[in-house]
C-alpha positions in Angstrom: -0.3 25.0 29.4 1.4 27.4 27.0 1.7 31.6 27.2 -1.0 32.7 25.1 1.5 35.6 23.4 3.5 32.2 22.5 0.4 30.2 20.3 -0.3 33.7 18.7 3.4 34.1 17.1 3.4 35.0 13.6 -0.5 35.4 13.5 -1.6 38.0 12.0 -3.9 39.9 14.3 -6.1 42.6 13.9 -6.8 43.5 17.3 -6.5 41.8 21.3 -9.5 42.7 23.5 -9.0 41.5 27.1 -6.1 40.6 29.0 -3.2 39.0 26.7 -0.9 37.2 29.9 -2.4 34.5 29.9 -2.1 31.0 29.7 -4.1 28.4 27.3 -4.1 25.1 28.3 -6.0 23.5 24.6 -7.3 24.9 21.2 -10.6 23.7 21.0 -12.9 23.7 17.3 -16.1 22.5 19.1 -17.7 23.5 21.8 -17.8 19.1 22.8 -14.2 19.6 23.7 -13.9 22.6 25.4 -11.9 22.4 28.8 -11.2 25.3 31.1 -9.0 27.9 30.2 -8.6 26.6 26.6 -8.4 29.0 23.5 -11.9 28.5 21.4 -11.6 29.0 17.7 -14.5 30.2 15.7 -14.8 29.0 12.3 -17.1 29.9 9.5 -18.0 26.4 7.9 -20.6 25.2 5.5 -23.5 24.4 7.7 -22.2 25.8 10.8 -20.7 29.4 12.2 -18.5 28.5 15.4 -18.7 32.3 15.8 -22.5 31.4 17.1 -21.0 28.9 20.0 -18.7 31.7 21.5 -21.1 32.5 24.6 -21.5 28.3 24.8 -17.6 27.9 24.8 -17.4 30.5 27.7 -19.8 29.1 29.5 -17.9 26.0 29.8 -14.6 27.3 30.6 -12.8 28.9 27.7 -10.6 32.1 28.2 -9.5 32.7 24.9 -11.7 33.0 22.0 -10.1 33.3 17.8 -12.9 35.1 16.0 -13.0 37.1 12.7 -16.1 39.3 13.9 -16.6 40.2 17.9 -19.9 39.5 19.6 -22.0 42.1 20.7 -21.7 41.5 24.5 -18.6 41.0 25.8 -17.4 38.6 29.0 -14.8 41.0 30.6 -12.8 37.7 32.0 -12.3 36.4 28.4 -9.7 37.5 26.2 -10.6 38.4 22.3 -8.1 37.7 19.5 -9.9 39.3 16.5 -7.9 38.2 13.0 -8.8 38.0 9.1 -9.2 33.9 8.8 -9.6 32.0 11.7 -9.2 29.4 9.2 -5.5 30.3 8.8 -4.5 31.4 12.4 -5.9 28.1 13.5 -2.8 26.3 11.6 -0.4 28.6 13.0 -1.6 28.5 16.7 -1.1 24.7 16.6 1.9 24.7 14.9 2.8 27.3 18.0 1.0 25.1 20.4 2.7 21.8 19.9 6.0 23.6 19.3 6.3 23.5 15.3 6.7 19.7 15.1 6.9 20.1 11.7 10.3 21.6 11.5 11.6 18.9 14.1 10.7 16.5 11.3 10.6 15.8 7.5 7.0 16.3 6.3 6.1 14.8 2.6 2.6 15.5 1.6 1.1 13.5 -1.3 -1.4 15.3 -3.1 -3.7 14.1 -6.5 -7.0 12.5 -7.1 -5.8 8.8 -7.0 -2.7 6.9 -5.6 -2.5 9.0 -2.3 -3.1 6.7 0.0 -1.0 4.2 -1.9 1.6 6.0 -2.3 2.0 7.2 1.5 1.8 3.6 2.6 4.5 2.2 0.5 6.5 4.9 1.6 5.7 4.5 5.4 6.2 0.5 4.7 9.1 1.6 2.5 10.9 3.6 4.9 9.5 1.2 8.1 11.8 -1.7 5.9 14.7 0.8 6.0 14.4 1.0 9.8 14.4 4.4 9.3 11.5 5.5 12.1 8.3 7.2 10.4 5.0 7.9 10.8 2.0 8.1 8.5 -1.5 9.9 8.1 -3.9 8.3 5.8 -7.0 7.8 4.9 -7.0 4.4 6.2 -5.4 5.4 9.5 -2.6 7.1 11.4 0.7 5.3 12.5 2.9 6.4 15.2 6.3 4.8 14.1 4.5 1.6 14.5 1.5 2.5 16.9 -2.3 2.4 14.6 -4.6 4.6 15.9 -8.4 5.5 13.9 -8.5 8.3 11.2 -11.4 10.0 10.5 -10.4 12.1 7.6 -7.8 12.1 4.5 -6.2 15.1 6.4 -7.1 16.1 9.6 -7.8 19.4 11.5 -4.5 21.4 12.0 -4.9 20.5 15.5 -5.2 16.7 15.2 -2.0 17.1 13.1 0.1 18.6 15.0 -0.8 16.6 17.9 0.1 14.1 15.7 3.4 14.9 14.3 4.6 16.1 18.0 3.7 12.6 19.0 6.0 11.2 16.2 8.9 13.7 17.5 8.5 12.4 20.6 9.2 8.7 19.3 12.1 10.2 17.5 10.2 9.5 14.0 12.8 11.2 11.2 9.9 11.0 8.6 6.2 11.7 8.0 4.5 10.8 4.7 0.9 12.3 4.8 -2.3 12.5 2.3 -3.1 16.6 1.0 -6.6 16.5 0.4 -8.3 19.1 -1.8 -10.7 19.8 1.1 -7.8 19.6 3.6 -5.8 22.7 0.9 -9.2 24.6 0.5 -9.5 24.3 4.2 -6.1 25.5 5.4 -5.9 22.5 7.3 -1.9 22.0 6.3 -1.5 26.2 7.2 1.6 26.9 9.5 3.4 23.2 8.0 6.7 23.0 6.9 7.0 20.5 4.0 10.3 19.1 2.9 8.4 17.3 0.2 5.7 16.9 -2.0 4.3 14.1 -4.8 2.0 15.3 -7.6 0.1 11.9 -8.2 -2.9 12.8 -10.8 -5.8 14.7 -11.5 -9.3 13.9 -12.7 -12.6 14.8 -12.3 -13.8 14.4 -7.8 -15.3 16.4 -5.4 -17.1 18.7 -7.5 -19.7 18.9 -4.9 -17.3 20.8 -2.9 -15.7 22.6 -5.1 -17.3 25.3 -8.1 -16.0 23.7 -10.9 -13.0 21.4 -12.2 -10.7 24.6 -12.5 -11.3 25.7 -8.7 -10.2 21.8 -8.0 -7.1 22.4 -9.9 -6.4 25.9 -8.6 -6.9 24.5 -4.7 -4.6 21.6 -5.6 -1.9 24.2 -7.0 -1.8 25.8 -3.6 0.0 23.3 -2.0 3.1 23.6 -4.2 2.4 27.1 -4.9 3.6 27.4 -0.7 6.8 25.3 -1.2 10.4 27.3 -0.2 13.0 27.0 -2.1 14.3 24.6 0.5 11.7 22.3 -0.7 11.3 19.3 -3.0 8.2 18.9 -5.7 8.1 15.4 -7.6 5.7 15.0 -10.2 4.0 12.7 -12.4 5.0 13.8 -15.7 2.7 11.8 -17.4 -0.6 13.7 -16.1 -1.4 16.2 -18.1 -1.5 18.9 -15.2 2.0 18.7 -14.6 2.7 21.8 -15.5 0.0 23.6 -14.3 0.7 22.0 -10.5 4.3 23.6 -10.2 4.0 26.5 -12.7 4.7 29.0 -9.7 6.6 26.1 -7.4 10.0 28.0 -6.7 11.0 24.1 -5.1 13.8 21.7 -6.8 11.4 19.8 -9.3 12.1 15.9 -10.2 9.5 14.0 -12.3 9.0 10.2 -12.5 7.0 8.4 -15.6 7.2 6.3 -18.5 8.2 9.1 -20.4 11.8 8.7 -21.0 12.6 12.9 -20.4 11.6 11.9 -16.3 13.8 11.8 -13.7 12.7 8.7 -12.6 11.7 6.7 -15.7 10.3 3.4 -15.3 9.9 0.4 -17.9 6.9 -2.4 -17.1 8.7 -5.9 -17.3 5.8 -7.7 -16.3 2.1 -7.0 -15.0 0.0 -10.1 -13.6 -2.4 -10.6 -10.6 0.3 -11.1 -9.2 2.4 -8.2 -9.0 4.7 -5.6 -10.9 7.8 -6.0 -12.1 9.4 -3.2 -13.5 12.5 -1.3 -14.4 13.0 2.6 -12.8 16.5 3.9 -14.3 19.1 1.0 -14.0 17.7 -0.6 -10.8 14.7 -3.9 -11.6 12.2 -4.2 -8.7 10.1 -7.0 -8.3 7.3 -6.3 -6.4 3.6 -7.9 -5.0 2.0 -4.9 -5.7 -0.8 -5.4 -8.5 -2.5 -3.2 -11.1 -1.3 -1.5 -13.8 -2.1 1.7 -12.0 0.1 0.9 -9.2 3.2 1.4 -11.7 2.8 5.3 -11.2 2.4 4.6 -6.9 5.9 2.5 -7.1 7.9 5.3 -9.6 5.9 7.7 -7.1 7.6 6.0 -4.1 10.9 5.0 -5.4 11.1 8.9 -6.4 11.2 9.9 -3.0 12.6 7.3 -1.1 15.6 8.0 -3.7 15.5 11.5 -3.3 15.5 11.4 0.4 18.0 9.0 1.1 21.1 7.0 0.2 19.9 3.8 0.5 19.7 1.2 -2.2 16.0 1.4 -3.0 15.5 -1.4 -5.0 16.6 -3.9 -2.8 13.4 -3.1 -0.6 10.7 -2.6 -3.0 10.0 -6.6 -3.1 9.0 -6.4 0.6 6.2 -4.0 0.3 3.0 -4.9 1.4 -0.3 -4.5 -0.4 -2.4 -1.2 0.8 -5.7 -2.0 2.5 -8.3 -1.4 0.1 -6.4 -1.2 -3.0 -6.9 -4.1 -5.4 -6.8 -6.8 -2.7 -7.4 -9.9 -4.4 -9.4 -13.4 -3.3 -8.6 -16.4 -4.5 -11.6 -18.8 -3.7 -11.8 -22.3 -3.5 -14.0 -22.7 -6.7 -11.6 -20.7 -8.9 -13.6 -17.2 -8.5 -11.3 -14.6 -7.9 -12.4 -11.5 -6.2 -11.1 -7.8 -6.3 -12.0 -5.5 -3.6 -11.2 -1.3 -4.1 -11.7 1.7 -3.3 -11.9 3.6 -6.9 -14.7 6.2 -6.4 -14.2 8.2 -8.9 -14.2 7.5 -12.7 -11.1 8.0 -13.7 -10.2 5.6 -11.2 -12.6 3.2 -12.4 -11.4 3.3 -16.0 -7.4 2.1 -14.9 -9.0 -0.7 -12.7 -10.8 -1.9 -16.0 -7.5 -1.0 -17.6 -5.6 -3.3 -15.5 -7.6 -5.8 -15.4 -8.5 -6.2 -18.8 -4.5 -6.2 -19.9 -4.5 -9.4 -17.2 -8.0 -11.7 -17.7 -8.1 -13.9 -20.1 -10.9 -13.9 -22.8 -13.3 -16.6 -21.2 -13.1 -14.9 -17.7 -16.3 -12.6 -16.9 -16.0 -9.6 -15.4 -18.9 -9.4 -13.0 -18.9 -5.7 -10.6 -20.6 -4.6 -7.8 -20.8 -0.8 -8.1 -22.4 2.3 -5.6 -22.2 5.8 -5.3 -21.6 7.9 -2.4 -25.0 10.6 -1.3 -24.6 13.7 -0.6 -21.7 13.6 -2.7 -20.8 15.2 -6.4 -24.1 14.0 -8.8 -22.5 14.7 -11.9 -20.1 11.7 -11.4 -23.0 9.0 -11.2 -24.1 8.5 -14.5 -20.2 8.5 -15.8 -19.1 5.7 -13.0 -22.2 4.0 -14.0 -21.7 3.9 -17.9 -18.1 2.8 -17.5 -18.9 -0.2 -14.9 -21.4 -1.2 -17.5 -19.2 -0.7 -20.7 -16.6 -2.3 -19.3 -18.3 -5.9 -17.4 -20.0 -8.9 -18.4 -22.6 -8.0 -15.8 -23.0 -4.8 -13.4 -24.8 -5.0 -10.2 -25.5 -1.0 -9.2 -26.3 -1.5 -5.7 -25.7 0.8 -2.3 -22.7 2.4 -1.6 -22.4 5.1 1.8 -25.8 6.8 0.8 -25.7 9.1 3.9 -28.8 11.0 3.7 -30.0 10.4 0.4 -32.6 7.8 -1.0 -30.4 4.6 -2.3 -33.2 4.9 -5.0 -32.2 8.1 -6.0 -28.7 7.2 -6.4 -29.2 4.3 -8.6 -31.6 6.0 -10.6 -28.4 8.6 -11.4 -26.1 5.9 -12.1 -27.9 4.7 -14.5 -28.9 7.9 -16.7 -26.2 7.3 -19.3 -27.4 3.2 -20.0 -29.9 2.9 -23.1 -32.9 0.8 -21.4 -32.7 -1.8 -24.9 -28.6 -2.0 -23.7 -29.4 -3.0 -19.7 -30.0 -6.4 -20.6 -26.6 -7.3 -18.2 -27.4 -4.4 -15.6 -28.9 -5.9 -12.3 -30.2 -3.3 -9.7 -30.0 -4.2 -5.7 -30.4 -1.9 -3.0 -28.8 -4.1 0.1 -24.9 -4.1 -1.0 -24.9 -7.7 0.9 -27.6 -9.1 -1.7 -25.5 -7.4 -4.3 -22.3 -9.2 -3.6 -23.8 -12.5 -2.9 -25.8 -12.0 -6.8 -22.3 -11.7 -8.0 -21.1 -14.7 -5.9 -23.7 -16.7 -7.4 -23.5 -15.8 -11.0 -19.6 -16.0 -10.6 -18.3 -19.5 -12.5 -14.7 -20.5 -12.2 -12.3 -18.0 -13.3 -14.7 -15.2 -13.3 -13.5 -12.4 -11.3 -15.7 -10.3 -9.2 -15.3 -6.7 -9.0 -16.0 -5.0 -6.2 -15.8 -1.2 -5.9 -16.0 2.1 -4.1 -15.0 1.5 -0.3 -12.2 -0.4 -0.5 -10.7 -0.7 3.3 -13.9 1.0 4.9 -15.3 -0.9 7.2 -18.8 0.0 7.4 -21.5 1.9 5.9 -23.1 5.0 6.7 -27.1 5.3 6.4 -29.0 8.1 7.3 -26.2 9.6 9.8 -25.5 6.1 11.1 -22.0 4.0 10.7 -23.1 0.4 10.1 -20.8 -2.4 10.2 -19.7 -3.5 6.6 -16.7 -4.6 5.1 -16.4 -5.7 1.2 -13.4 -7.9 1.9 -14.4 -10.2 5.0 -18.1 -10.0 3.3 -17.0 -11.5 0.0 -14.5 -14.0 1.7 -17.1 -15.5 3.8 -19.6 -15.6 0.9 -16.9 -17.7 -1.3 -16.3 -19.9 1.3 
């Protein structure tokens, strides 16, 4: 239980109806998880108005409701804590809530269109080889020093973070490395977080479902450095062309890594096979199993901050990082085919995985890749993804991908907008991703490498509001077997 005139420190509140001495024992988003005497927050989301559920949250125990416009009857018993953005105050009362864990350790946020799960894993694996005590919040899931629990999104609800990085406290973690989603910035999810760091990956076209326009996406992206202190530190990817524009009001210290030789961090490729990097940052050479030319940016990216942030000799550890789950996992089969499995969804991200592995194949080797697109998801990136997977392999096979709740049909149909119908002589069409990757498996001669793209470590596939079983990797292993 904490005092509710405790959780509502530093909110800014436009008026308190009801009796404020009380005590809150949980801040609940949705009515499935309200508990008596818990504080109910109502927010205004996309398809749903939690300010709608405040006579259901009552009912069912709640004491305290959050709200940015008061219902018409009001319950006497239950205190009303009218503010601007619920949004907003949410991040604060659970920073309040779990008693700032934030400040009790170092946050780094790592923010971009590609590389941020990579480059929060090699920095959790990074700093886990250090035996410096961390935790992690990704994409693919949430560590606790070295406890894996499920993650449902790239950054969670202010709540589920918190919980989390009190947790970590708790464990004595000194770091957190954790993925800054445009949705999770738009959303005020990181509100009431104190960073100590944060990585500027990239920036390309995505989500432009969610967000108006390309602009808006860089403008929410901005925010997050736009909130450092000075106290803060800002490293950036010189290279991208939005460098600037990312820390243009950032009052933080600002170090930049790239192959540009004006970076702080400025890294020379040695060598670039299937099988790893090996590269030269400043003075130091790392030798690494980390693959894909893309992948040169996540290791300057890591290397950055774990030199930043510590004293330790960096390079020494860099050959012991693991691959990332999802990221250009490689199969080598038995009859010579090799198989790629990751999660570029996007097409920017689908050009540097062509990039890559068309600076390491050899001329005879086919490029066969297994392509979908996510429904209910930005359109307008379809018929791009599309034209690149065909422009860049021997044969494309445009099959499903997580079609939610539209037609696989549909999808296809998009993805295919941009392809001449004379050119789609090497195009192949199949709605059951299985059939899809067992076409490629059977077209595949030795040496040929099949591609497989867009869900990377996901484990299943979701289909008209259901999550089915499916995983690329173990699909394609068993099919080479």
């Amino acid at each position: 239980m904490k005092a509710l005139n405790e959780i509502l420190k530093s909110v800014k509140i436009i008026q308190i109806k009801g009796d404020a001495d009380k005590y809150v024992s949980k801040i609940c988003l949705s009515t499935d998880s309200v508990i008596k005497d818990c504080l109910f927050v109502a927010i205004k989301g996309n398809n749903t108005d939690g300010h709608n559920y405040i006579d259901k949250a009552i009912s069912l125990g709640a004491s305290v409701i959050l709200c940015e416009n008061l219902p018409q009857d009001i319950n006497y018993k239950t205190t009303y804590v009218l503010v601007k953005d619920t949004r907003d105050s949410l991040g604060i009362c659970s920073a309040n809530f779990f008693n700032k864990p934030s400040e009790k350790i170092k946050l780094v946020g790592i923010t971009g269109t590609n590389g941020k799960t990579s480059i929060a894993t090699l920095l959790y694996n990074l700093f886990n080889s250090l035996k410096i005590k961390s935790g992690l919040i990704s994409t693919i899931h949430n560590i606790i020093d070295e406890e894996i629990l499920p993650s449902k999104l790239t950054t969670p609800n202010p709540i589920e973070i918190n919980f989390l990085l009190k947790k970590m406290v708790d464990r004595n973690c000194e770091y957190c490395f954790m993925e800054v989603s445009s949705h999770g910035i738009s959303q005020k999810r990181i509100s009431g977080l104190n960073f100590v760091c944060g990585v500027f990956s990239n920036l390309s076209r995505d989500h432009l479902d969610y967000h108006k326009n390309f602009e808006d996406y860089i403008l929410t992206k901005k925010k997050f450095f736009d909130s450092f202190s000075e106290n803060s530190l800002a490293i950036i990817n010189k290279d991208d062309p939005y460098c600037q524009t990312m820390i243009k009001d950032c009052v933080s210290k600002k170090i930049f890594y790239g192959l540009s030789k004006e970076s702080n961090y400025f890294g020379e490729v040695i060598n670039s096979t299937l099988n790893g990097i090996k590269m030269k940052i400043n003075n130091a050479i790392i030798d690494t199993k980390i693959a894909g030319q893309f992948n040169v940016y996540n290791l300057l990216a890591t290397f950055s901050v774990a030199s930043e942030l510590t004293n330790y000799p960096i390079h020494l550890n860099m050959g012991l990082l693991k691959k990332v789950p999802g990221r250009f996992n490689i199969i080598n089969s038995h009859k010579g085919v090799i198989g790629i499995i990751d999660y570029a969804h996007s097409p920017d991200a689908l050009e540097k995985i062509f990039e890559t592995i068309n600076s390491l194949r050899e001329r005879k080797q086919k490029i066969i890749t297994v392509l979908g697109c996510g429904g209910n998801r930005d359109v307008g990136k379809r018929p791009i993804m599309g034209e690149i997977s065909y422009c860049n392999s021997d044969i494309s096979i445009f099959t499903s991908d997580n079609p939610r709740y539209e037609k696989i049909e549909k999808i296809i149909i998009d993805m295919q907008s941009n392809i001449k119908e004379e050119e789609n002589r090497k195009l192949i069409c199949i709605h059951d991703r299985y059939e899809a990757i067992k076409k490629a498996s059977d077209l595949a001669q030795r040496d040929d490498i099949i591609l497989i793209l867009g869900k990377g470590h996901e484990d299943y596939q979701e289909i008209s509001g259901e999550k089915k079983p499916f995983d690329d990797f173990k699909v394609l292993t068993k099919i080479l077997k």
